[in-house]
C-alpha positions in Angstrom: 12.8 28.9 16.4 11.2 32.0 15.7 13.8 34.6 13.7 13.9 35.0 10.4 11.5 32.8 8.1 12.1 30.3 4.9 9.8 28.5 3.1 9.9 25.1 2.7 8.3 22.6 0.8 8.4 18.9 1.2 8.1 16.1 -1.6 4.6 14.5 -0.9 6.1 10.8 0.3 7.3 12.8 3.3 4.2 14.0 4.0 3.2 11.5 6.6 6.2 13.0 8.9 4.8 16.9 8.4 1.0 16.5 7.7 0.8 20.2 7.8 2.8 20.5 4.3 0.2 18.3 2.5 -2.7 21.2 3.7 -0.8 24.4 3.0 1.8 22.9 0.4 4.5 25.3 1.4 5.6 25.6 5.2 7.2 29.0 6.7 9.6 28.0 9.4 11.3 29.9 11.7 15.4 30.1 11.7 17.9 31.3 14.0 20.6 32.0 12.0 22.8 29.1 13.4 21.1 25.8 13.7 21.5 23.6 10.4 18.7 23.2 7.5 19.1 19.5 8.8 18.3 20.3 12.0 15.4 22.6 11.0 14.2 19.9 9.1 14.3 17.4 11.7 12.4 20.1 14.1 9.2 19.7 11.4 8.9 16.5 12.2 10.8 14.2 8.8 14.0 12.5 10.2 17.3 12.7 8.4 16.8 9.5 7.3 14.3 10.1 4.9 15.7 13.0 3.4 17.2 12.5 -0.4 18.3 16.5 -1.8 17.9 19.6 0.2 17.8 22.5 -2.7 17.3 25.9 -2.0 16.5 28.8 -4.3 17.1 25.5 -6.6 20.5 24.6 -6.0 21.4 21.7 -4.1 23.0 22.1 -0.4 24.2 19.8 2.1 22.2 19.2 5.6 25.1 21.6 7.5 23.5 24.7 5.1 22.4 27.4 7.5 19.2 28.9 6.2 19.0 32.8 5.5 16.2 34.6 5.7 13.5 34.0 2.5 15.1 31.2 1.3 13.1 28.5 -0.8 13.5 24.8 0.5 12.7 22.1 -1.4 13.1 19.3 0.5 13.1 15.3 -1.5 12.7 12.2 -0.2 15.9 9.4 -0.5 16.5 8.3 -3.7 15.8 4.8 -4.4 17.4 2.2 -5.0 19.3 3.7 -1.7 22.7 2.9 -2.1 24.7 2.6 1.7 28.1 3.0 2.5 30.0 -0.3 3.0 29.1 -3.8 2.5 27.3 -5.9 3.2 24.1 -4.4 3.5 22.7 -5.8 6.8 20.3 -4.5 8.5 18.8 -4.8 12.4 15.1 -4.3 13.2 14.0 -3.3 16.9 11.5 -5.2 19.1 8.4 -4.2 16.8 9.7 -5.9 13.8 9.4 -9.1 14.1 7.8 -10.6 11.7 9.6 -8.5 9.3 12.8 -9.6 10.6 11.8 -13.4 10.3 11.1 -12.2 6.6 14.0 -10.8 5.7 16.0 -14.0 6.9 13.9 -16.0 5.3 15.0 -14.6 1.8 18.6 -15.1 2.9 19.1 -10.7 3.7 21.4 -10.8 7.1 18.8 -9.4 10.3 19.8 -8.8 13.3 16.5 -8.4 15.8 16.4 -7.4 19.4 13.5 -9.3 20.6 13.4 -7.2 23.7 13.7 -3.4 24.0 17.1 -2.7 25.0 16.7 1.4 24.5 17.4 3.6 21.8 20.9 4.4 22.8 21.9 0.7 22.7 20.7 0.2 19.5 21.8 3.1 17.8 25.3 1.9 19.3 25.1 -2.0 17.3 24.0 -0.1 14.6 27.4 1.6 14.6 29.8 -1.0 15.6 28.1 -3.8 13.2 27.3 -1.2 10.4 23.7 -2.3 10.0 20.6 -0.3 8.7 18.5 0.5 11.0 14.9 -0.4 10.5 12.2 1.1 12.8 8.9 3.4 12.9 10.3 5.0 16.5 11.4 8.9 14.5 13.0 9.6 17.8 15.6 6.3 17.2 16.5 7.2 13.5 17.2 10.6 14.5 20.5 9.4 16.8 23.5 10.7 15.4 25.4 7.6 16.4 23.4 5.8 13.9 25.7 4.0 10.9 22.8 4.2 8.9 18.6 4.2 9.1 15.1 4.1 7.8 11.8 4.8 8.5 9.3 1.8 8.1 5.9 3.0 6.6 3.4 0.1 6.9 2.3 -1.9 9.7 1.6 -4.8 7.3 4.6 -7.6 7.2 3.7 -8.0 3.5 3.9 -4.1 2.6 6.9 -3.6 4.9 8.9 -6.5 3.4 8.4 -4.5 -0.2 9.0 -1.4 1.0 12.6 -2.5 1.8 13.0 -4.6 -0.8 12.0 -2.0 -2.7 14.3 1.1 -1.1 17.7 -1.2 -0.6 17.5 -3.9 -3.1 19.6 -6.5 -0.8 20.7 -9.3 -2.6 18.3 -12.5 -2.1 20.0 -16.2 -0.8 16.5 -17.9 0.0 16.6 -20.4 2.5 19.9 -20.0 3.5 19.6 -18.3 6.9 17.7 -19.0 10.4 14.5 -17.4 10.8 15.3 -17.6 14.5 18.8 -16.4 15.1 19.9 -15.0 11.6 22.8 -17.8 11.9 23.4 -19.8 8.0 22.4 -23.1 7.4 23.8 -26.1 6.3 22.4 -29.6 4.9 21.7 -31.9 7.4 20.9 -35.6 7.8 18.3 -37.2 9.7 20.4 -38.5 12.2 21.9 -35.6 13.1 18.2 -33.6 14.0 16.6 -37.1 15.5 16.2 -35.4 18.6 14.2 -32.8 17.4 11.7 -34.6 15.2 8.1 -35.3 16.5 7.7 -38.9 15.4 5.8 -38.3 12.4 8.0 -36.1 11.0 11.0 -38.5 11.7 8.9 -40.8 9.7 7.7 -38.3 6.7 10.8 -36.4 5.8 13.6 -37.1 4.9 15.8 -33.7 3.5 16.9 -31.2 6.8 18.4 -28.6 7.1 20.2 -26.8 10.8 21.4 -23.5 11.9 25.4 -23.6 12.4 24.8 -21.2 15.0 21.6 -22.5 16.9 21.7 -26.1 15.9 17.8 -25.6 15.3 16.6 -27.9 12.2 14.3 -27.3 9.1 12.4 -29.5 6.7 9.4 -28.6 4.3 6.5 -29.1 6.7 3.0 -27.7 7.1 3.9 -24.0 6.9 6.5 -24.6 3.7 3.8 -23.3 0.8 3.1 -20.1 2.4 7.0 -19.5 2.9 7.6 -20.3 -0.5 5.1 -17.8 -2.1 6.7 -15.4 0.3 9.9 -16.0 -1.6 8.2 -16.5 -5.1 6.9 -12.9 -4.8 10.2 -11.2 -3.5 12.2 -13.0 -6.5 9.8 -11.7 -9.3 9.9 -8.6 -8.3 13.4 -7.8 -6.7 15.5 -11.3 -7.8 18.8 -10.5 -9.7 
């Protein structure tokens, strides 16, 4: 774009999407009279997303605003606690989310993962039809417009990630009541009925199971259990009801 200019500024967490705005402070971007102050915005790099208000000249407008020449943007990132059209929140996590996924389920949020990439277009369309968040760092993804709904996940680090939407979405916590492998819930189970998946000496030291009602797989408190459960512990003091 390169008609008439506006000014925008963008709030600092946005930053990392428009590095630019943290040197000068205010951007001057090019209109052309027609495209969207949504779409501009998306053309400087911050995906829809992450936008909270669009003000200009200090009042607020809606993403569809077409931007007149010397207009003031002010441009603030999604309020938080983010509140989403529809329940349940659920949310689904693309191939590079693993762990995070695995997380989530662990404190009882309903994940969906792809373990494989299936495309963009693909999973833009199960966001739609299942009405899940969708959770990735691919910008190009969360700016599909088939998306139900999406966000941007800042940190590489499990631990900072599982905060951050903790922290922006606020689900509702069920620990230990969903697989970490297939998002299916579980149910109490006895040993007889997950003998065949017990190593001998867990056959012989435990005795309380749990199994996934939609991957049969079984659960006990084995080796791993006290790092799970300060994974929990930390999520409920900060963000249990």
């Amino acid at each position: 774009m390169n008609g008439p200019e506006i000014h925008v500024e963008f709030a600092p967490e946005l930053h990392v999407f428009a590095p630019r705005a943290r040197q000068a402070g205010t951007l001057r971007a090019g209109t052309d009279g027609v495209s969207s102050l949504g779409h501009v915005v998306e053309s400087l790099g911050v995906p829809l997303t992450e936008v909270g208000a669009l003000l200009v000249d200090g009042r607020e407008v809606p993403v569809s605003h077409v931007p007149a020449a010397g207009e003031s943007v002010t441009v603030r990132a999604v309020a938080r606690p983010q509140r989403v059209p529809g329940a349940p929140l659920c949310f689904l996590l693309d191939v590079h989310l693993g762990t995070l996924a695995r997380r989530l389920r662990l404190l009882g949020v309903d994940t969906a993962y792809e373990s494989t990439d299936i495309g963009d277009p693909a999973l833009a369309a199960r966001s739609a039809a299942e009405r899940r968040v969708m959770l990735s760092r691919d910008r190009g993804l969360l700016r599909r417009r088939e998306l139900w709904a999406g966000a941007f996940v800042y940190s590489t680090r499990p631990e900072e990630q599982l905060r951050d939407v903790l922290d922006r979405f606020q689900p509702e916590l069920r620990p230990w009541t969903r697989c970490t492998a297939c998002n299916g819930l579980l149910r109490e189970a006895t040993k007889d009925e997950v003998a065949e998946q017990l190593k001998h000496g867990t056959h012989a030291t435990y005795d309380v199971f749990a199994q996934c009602t939609a991957c049969g797989r079984a659960y006990w408190k084995g080796a791993h259990h006290e790092q799970l459960e300060a994974i929990v512990e930390r999520a409920l003091t900060e963000f249990g009801s």
